[in-house]
C-alpha positions as CSV (number, residue, x, y, z in Angstrom):
1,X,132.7,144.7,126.9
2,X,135.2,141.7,126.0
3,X,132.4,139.5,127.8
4,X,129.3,141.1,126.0
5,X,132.0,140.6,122.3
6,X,132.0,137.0,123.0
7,X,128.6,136.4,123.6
8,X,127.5,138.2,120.9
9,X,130.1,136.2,118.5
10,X,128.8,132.6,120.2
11,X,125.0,134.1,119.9
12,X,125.7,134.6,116.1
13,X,127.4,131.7,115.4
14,X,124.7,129.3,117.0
15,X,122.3,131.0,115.2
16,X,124.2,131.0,111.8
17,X,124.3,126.9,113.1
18,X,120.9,126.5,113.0
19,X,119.8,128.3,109.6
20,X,122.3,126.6,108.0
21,X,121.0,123.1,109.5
22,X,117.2,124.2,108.6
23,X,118.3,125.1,105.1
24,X,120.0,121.7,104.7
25,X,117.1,119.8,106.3
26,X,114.7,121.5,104.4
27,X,116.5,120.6,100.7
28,X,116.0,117.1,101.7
29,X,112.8,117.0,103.4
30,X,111.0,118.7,100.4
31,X,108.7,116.2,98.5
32,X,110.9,113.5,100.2
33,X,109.6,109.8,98.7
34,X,107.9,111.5,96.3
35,X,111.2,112.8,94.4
36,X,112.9,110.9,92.3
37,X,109.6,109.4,91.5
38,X,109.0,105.7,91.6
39,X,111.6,103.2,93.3
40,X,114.8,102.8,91.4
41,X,116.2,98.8,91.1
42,X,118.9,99.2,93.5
43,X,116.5,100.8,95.8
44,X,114.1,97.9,95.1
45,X,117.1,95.7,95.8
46,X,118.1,96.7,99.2
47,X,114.5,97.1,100.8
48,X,113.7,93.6,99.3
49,X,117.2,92.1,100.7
50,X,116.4,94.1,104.4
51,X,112.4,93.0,104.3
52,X,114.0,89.1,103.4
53,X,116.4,89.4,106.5
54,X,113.8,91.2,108.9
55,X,111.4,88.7,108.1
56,X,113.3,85.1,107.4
57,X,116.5,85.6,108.3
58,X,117.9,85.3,104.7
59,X,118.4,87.0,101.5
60,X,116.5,86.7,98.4
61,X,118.6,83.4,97.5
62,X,118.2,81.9,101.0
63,X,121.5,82.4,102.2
64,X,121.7,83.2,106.0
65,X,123.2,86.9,106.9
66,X,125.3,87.5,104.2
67,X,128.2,89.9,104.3
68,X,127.7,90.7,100.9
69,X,125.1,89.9,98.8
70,X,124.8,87.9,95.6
71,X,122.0,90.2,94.6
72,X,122.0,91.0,90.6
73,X,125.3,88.5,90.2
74,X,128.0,90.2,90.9
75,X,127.7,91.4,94.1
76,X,125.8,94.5,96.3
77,X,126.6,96.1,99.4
78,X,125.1,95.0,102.8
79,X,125.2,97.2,105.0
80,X,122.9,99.4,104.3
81,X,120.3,96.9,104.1
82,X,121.2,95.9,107.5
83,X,120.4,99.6,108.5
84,X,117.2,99.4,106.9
85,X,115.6,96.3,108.8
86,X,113.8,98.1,111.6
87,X,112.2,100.6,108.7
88,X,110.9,98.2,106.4
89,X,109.3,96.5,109.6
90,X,107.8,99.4,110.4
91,X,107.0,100.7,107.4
92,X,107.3,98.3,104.7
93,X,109.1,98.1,101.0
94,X,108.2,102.1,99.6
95,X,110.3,104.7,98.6
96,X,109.8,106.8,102.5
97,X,111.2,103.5,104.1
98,X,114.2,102.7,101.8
99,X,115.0,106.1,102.0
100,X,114.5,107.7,105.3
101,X,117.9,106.3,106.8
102,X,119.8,108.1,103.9
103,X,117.8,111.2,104.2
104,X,118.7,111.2,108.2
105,X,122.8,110.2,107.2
106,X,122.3,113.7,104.6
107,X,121.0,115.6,107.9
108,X,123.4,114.1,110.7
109,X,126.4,114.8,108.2
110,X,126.0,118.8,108.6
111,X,126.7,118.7,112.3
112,X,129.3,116.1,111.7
113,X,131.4,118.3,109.2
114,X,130.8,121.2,111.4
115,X,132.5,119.0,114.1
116,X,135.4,118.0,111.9
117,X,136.2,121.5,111.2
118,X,136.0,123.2,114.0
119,X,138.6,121.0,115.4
120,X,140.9,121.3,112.0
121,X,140.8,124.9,112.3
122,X,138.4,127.1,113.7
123,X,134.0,128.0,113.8
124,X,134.2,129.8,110.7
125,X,135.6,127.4,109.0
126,X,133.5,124.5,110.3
127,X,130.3,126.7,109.4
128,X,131.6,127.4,105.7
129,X,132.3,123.6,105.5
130,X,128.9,122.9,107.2
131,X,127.3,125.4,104.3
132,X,128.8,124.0,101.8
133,X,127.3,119.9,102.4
134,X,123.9,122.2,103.2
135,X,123.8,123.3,99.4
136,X,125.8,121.0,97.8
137,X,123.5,119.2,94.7
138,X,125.5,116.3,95.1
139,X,125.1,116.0,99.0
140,X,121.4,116.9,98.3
141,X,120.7,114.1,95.9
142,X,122.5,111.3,97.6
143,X,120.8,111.8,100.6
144,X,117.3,111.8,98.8
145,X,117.5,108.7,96.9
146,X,118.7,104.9,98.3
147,X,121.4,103.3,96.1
148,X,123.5,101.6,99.0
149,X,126.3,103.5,97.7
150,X,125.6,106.4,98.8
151,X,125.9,105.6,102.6
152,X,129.8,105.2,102.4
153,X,130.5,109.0,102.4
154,X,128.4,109.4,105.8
155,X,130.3,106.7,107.3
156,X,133.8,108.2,106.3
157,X,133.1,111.8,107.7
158,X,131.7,110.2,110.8
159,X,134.8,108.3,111.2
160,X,137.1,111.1,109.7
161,X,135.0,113.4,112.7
162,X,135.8,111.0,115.0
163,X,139.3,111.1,113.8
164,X,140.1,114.9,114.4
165,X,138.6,114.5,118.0
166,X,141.3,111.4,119.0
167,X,143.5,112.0,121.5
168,X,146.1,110.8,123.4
169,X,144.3,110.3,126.5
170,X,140.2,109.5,125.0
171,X,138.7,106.7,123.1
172,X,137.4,108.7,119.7
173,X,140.3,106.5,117.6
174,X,138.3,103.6,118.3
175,X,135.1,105.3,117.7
176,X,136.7,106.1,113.9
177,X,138.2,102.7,114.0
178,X,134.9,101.4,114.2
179,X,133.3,103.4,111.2
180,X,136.4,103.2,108.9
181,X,135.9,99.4,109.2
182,X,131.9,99.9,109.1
183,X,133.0,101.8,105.4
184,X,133.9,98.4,103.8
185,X,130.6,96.8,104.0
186,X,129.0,100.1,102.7
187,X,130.6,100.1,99.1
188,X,133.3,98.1,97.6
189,X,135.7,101.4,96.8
190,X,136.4,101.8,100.6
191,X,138.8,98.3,100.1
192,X,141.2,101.4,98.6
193,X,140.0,104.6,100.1
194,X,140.2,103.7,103.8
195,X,143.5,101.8,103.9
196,X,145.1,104.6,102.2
197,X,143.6,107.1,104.6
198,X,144.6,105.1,108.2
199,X,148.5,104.7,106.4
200,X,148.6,108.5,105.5
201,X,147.2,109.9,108.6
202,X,147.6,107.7,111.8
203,X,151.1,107.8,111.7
204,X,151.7,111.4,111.6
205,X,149.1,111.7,114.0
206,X,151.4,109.4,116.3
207,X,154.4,111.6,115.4
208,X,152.3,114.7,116.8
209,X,151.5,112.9,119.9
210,X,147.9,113.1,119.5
211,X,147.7,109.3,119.5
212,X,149.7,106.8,121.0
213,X,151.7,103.6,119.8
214,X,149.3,101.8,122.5
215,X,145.9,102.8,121.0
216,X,147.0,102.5,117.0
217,X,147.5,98.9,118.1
218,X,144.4,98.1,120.0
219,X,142.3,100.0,117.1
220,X,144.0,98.1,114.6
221,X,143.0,95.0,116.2
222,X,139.6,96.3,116.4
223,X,139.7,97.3,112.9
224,X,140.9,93.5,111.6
225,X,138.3,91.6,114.1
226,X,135.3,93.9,111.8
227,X,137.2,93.6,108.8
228,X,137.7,89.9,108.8
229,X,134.2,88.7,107.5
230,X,134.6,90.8,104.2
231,X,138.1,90.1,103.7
232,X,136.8,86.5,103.8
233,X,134.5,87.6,101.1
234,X,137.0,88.6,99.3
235,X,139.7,85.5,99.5
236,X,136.8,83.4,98.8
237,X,136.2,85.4,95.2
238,X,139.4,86.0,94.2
239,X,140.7,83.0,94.3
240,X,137.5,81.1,93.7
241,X,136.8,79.2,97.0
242,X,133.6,77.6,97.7
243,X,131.3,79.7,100.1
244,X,131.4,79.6,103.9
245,X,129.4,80.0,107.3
246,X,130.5,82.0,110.4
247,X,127.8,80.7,112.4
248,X,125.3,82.6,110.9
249,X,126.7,84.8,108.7
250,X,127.3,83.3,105.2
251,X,130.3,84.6,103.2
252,X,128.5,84.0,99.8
253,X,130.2,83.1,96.0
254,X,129.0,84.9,93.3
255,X,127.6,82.8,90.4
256,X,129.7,85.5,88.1
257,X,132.9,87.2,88.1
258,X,132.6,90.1,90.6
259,X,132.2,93.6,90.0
260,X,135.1,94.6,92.2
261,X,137.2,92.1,89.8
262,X,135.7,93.5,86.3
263,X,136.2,97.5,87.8
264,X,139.6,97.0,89.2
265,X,142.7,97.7,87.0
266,X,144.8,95.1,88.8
267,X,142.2,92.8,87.7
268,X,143.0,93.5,83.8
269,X,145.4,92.7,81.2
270,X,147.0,95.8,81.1
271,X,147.2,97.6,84.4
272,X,149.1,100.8,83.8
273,X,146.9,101.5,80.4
274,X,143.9,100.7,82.5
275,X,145.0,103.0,85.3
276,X,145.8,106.1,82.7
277,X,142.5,105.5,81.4
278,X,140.7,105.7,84.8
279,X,142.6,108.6,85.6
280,X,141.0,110.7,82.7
281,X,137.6,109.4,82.8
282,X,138.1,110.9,86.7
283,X,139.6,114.0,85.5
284,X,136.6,114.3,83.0
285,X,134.1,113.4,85.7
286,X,135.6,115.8,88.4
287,X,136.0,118.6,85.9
288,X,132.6,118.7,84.0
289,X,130.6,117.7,87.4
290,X,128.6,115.6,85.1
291,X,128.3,112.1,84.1
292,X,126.2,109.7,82.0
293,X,123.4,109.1,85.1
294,X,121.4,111.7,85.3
295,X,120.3,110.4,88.8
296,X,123.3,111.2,89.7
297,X,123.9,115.4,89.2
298,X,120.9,117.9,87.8
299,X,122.0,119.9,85.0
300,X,123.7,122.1,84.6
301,X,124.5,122.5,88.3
302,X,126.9,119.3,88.8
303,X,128.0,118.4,92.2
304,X,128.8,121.6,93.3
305,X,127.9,124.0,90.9
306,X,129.4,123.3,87.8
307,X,132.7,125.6,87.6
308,X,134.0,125.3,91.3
309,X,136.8,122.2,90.4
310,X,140.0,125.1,89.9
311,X,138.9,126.1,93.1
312,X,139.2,122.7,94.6
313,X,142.7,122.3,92.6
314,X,143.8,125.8,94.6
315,X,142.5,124.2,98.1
316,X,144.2,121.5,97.5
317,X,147.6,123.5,97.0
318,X,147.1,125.5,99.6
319,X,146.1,122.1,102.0
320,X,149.6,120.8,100.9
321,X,151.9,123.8,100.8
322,X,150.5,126.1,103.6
323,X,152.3,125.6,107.0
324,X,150.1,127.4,109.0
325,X,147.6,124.3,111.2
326,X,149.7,121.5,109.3
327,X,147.6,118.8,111.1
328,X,144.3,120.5,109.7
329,X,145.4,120.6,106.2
330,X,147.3,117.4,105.7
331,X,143.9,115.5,107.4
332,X,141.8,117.2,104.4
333,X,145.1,116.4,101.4
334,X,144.8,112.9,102.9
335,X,141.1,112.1,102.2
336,X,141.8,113.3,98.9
337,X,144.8,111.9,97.8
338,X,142.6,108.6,99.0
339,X,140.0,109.6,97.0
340,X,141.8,110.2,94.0
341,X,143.7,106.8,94.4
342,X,139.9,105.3,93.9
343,X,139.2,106.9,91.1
344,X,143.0,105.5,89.6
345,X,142.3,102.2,90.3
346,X,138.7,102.1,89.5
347,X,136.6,103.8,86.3
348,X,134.7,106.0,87.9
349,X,131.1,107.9,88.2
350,X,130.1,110.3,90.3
351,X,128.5,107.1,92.5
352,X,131.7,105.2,92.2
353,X,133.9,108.4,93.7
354,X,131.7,109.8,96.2
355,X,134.2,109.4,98.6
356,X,135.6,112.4,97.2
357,X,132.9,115.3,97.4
358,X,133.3,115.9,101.1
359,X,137.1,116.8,100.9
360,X,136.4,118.6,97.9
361,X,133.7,121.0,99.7
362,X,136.8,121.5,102.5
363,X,138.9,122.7,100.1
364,X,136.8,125.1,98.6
365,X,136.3,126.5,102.3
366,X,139.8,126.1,103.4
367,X,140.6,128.6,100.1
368,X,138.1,131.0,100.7
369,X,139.6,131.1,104.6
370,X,143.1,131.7,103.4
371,X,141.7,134.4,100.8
372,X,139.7,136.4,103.5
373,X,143.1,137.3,105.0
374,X,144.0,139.6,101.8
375,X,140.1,139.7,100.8
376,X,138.0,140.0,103.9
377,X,134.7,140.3,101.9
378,X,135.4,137.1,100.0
379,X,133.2,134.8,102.2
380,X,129.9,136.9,102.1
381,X,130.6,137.3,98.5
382,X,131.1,133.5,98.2
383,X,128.3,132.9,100.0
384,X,125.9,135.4,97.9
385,X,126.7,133.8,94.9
386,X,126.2,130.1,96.1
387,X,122.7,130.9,97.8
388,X,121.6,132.5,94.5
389,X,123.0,128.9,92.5
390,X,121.1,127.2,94.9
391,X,117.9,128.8,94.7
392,X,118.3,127.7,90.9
393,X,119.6,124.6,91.8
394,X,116.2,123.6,93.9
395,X,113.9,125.3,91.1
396,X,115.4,123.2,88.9
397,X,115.8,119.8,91.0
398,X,111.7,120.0,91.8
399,X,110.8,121.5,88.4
400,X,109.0,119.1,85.6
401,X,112.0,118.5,83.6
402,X,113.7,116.6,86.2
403,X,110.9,114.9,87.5
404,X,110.1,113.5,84.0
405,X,113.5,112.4,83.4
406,X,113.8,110.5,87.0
407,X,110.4,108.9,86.4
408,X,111.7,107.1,83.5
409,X,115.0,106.0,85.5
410,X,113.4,104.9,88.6
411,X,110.1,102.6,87.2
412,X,107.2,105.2,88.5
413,X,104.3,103.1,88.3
414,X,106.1,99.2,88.1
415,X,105.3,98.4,91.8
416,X,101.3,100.0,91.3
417,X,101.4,98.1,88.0
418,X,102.4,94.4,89.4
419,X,100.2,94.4,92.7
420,X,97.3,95.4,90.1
421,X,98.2,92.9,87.5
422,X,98.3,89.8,90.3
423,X,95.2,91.0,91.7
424,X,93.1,90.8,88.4
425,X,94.8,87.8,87.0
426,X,94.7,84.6,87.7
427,X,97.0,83.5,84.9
428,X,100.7,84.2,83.4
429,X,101.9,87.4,84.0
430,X,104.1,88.9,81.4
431,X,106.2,91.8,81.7
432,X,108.4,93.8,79.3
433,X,112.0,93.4,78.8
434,X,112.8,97.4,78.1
435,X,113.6,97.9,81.6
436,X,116.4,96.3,83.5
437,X,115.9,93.4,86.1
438,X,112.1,94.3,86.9
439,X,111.8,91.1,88.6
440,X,113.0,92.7,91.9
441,X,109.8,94.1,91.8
442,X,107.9,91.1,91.6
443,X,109.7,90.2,95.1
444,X,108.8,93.5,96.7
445,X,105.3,92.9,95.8
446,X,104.7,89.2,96.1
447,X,107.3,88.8,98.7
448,X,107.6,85.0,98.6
449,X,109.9,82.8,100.9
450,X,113.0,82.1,99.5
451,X,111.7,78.4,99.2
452,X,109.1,78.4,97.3
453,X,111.4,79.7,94.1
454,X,115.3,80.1,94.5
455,X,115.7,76.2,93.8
456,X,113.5,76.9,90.4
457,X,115.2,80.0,89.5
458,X,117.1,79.9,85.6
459,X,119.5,83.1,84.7
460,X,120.7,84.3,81.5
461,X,124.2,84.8,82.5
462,X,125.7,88.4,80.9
463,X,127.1,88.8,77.7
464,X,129.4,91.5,78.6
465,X,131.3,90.3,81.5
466,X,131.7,94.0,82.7
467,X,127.3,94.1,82.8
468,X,126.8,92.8,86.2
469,X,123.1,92.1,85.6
470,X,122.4,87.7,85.3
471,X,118.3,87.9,83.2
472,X,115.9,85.7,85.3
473,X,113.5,83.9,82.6
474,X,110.8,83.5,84.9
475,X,109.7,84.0,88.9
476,X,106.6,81.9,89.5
477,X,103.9,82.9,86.9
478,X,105.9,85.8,86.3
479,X,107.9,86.0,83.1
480,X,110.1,88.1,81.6
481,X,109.8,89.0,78.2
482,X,106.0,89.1,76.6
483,X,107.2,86.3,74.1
484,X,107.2,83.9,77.2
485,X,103.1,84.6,76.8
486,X,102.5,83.5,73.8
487,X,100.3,80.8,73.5
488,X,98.4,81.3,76.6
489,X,95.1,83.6,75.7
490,X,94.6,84.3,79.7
491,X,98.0,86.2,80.2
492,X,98.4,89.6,81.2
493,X,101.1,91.9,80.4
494,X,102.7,94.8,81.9
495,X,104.7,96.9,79.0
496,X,105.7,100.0,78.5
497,X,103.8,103.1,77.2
498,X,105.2,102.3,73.2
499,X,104.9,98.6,73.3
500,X,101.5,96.0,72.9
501,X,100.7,92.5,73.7
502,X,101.9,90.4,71.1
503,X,98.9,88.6,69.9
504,X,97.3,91.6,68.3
505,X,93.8,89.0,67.8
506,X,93.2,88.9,71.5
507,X,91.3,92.0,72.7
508,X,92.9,93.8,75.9
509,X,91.4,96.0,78.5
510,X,94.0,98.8,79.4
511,X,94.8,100.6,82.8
512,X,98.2,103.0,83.2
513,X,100.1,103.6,85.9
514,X,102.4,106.4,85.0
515,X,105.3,104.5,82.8
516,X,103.4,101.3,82.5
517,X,100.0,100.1,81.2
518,X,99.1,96.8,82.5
519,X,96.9,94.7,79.4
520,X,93.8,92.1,80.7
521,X,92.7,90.3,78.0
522,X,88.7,90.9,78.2
């Protein structure tokens, strides 16, 4: 009978394995590429940057392998275009390609969590934990749209995973070694987060003998050796050095101060007013689950469903205070308290402190396992009421509203509206300057070498030091502002639903592609 009891318990728990996983997989499969609509800038960005490196060996300003890249002036992360180079080979610059490796991070991060917290505690708490990235509207959008951002968090749990596996007497603290480090070419917030996170956990793992003296030194070797080309990149901006070469690898300048500079509150005049300031605009973020990008939450279900943060202040107590499976709960206070630090230190959105989602779903599941002791209904209850948010949360995520909004914020229609333009005109094309650095486009389209226009290129530099955008006046016969056209009775213009050429006297045939109307002159 105790034989027949455990195989029924294993039986049930593989099975509630795999709905979860289908559940998850299905929220981001869905209308995958098609939703968000359109191709946001960043997006453009990295598939141009990977397509440039696939195909030349360079970025979009010729430099060879960067470990960062110069991108809109101030700086983008790298790595994930580096993951991208064998899609856009195979597939080309479109949303499925730029996309498909975050959609796969979203799906491999469910079994990941589910490994993490089956070692912290037990199965029921990894497949609470694992249920709780399946639904999460945060977790789901992240992993269905490709600002490079949004790999970092994968990258953490898969070290963090690796992490609670380590022992004294396997190699799985060089496996998280390896993705910590991997962390900091992914976005610029892990420079914080993932020191904090080694110096707060490693050494009380040595103290529990779960790792030894022996392998914290060989994996922090390991961890300096992959660390070393971006702490290059950043000695050579902080104290203004000219740009180097590794070989191949180019540790680029930026033409403009860089953004980790104008975030950081070291960086400013007043440090301690800039860090009480960061600290509420976190607080405000964290609490209201909302922020001003609306690519970044769907109303009004925030990142995980809108009134769950006291719940996540509780976990958190209970993480610290709770002496029951220390090593569990101080692994999960850890990640946050280096999350938190991130948001001190930096203004944040709920891009810019994504590192913090995943420890706040662990403390919602960590409470909920401490309640069911004194409330042993609470999970099904829990779980109830999440499905039914969910089921809103995906009615409203697919429904018309959304999609309209998202249309708008990621260009639906630039890319169609710039290959047709090119093809029917043989003369100055002209497009409008309501939308921010459509040029990017112009490279995924006309994908020129690097030669043929970086040495020509002239930027607007930013007014704002803190906008990291530089304007480009002109890319070939592209231009940038339907001014630049005047003059020229042949150009064509691509502007935006509310806006016309500005010779009224010429007569234009019109074609629209969603957003954008591209203007021929007859």
């Amino acid at each position: 009978m105790e034989f027949f009891a455990a195989f029924t318990s294993r039986w049930r728990a593989h099975l509630l394995f795999a709905v979860i996983l289908l559940v998850g997989i299905f929220a981001r499969v869905w209308e995958f590429a098609s939703l968000p609509p359109g191709l946001n800038v960043d997006e453009a960005s990295i598939g141009v940057e990977a397509y440039y490196l696939y195909k030349f060996g360079v970025d979009r300003f010729g430099l060879s392998y960067p470990v960062h890249f110069i991108s809109w002036g101030s700086g983008q992360n790298a790595l994930y275009a580096y993951l991208l180079i064998p899609f856009v080979a195979l597939k080309g610059i479109n949303a499925f390609a730029v996309r498909l490796p975050m959609m796969l991070a979203g799906i491999f991060s469910m079994p990941l969590i589910f490994i993490a917290g089956k070692k912290l505690f037990n199965g029921k708490f990894a497949l609470l934990a694992m249920f709780f990235v399946a639904i999460s509207p945060w977790h789901i959008v992240n992993s269905r749209w490709a600002v490079e951002s949004n790999i970092m968090p994968f990258l953490f749990l898969a070290g963090f995973a690796a992490l609670t596996l380590a022992g004294a007497k396997n190699l799985w603290l060089y496996v998280s070694v390896i993705f910590f480090a991997l962390c900091l070419y992914a976005y610029g917030t892990a420079y914080v987060g993932v020191p904090v996170f080694l110096l707060l956990t490693v050494p009380y793992l040595v103290k529990l003998k779960r790792v030894t003296w022996k392998q914290v030194v060989i994996g922090a070797v390991i961890f300096i050796l992959l660390a070393f080309p971006i702490g290059l990149f950043l000695a050579v901006n902080t104290l203004k050095l000219n740009a180097m070469r590794l070989g191949a690898i180019t540790i680029p300048r930026l033409p403009v101060e860089a953004r980790y500079e104008t975030m950081a509150a070291v960086f400013g005049d007043s440090p301690l007013a800039a860090v009480g300031e960061n600290a509420r605009i976190m607080f405000h973020v964290l609490w209201t689950q909302s922020d001003a990008f609306p690519w970044n939450f769907v109303e009004p279900f925030g990142y995980f469903y809108k009134y769950t943060f006291p719940l996540v202040l509780i976990g958190l107590l209970l993480a610290l205070f709770v002496k029951e499976n220390r090593p569990g709960r101080w692994l999960i206070a850890a990640w946050m308290f280096a999350a938190l630090l991130v948001g001190v230190v930096h203004p944040v959105n709920l891009t810019r402190i994504n590192i913090v989602f995943t420890p706040i779903l662990l403390c919602i599941a960590l409470l909920l396992l401490d309640l069911e002791r004194i409330l042993p209904r609470i999970i099904p209850a829990a779980v109830g009421v999440f499905l039914i948010a969910f089921i809103f949360f995906n009615r409203a995520y697919h429904g018309e509203d959304y999609r309209k909004v998202t249309s708008a914020l990621f260009n639906e229609g630039i890319v169609q509206s710039i290959e047709y333009a090119a093809k029917k005109s043989d003369s100055l094309v002209c497009l409008t300057d309501e939308h921010y650095s459509l040029y990017i486009y112009v490279l995924l389209t006309q994908k020129y070498h690097p030669s043929e226009y970086a040495n020509d290129l002239e930027w607007i530099d930013p007014a704002d030091p803190a906008d990291p955008a530089r304007k480009l006046v002109s890319l070939e016969r592209f231009r940038f502002s339907p001014d630049s056209c005047l003059g020229d009775p042949k150009a064509a213009y691509i502007l935006t639903l509310r806006e016309s050429p500005p010779d009224p006297e010429i007569g234009y045939k019109e074609k629209r592609f969603s957003k954008f109307v591209v203007h021929l002159p007859r």
